[in-house]
N, C-alpha and C positions, 0 to 999 in steps of 0.2 A: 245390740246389733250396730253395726260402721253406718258409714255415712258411704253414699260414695261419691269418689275424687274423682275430677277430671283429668285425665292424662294426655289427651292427643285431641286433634278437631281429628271429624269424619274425614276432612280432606286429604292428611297424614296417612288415612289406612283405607284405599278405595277397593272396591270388590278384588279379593283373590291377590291380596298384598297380607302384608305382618310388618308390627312394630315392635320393639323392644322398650320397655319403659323401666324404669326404676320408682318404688315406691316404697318408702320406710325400710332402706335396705334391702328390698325383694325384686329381682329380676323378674318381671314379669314378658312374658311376650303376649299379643293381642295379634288376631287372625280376624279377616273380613272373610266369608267362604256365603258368597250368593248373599250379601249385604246381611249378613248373620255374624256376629261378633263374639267370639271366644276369648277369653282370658286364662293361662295357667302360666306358672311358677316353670321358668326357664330354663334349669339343669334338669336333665335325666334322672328319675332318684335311682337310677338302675346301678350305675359307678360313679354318678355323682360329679359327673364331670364335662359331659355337653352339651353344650346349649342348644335346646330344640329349635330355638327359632331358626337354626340353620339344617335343620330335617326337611322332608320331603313328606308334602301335606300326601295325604290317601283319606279318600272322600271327607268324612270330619272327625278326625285324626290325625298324628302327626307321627311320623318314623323317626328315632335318633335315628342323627348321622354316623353316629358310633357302632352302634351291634343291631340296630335295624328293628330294636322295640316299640311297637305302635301304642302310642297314647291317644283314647278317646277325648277330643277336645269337650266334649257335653259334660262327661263322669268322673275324669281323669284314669280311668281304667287303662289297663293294661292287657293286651294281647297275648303275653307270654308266661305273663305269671298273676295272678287274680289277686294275687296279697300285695301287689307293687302296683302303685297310685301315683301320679302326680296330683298338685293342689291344684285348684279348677278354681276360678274369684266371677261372682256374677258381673256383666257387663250391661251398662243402659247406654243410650246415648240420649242426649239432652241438648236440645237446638243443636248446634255444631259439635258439642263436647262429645267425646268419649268416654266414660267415666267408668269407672272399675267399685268395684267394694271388697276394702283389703280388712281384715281384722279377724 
């Protein structure tokens, strides 16, 4: 099992905001939704070509801005098709850090 790395302070990502970070090549975005912090793998795997962090949260999930497929931020599930996932990366924070576990 990873370690996890710190990406952002809390201050970067205050209630009902999102970040975009980069780690080991992986676009990650990180959501605050009610100071509860979400991590998943930033392109759509639907066509593989938009980045969700520019979706439109619905309660804790995210809608591509593309064709409008909801990914559960907890499971990375999918609302349209139960065999399409996004990756979902545990989040802690740790004093100020935000810190992800990527591996």
């Amino acid at each position: 099992m990873s370690e996890f790395i710190a990406v952002a302070k809390v201050a970067d990502i205050p209630p009902d905001s999102r970040k975009r970070v980069e780690v080991n090549g992986k676009k990650i975005s990180i959501f605050n939704i009610d100071d509860q912090y979400y991590a998943i793998f930033d392109t759509c795997p639907h066509k593989k070509t938009a980045p969700l962090i520019r979706g439109t949260l619905d309660g804790i999930g995210i809608k591509c801005p593309n064709h409008g497929y909801r990914f559960d931020l907890k499971t990375g599930g999918c609302n349209i098709d139960p065999n399409l996932k996004t990756q979902v990366f545990p989040v802690e924070v740790q004093g100020d850090d935000v810190c992800i576990q990527v591996g």
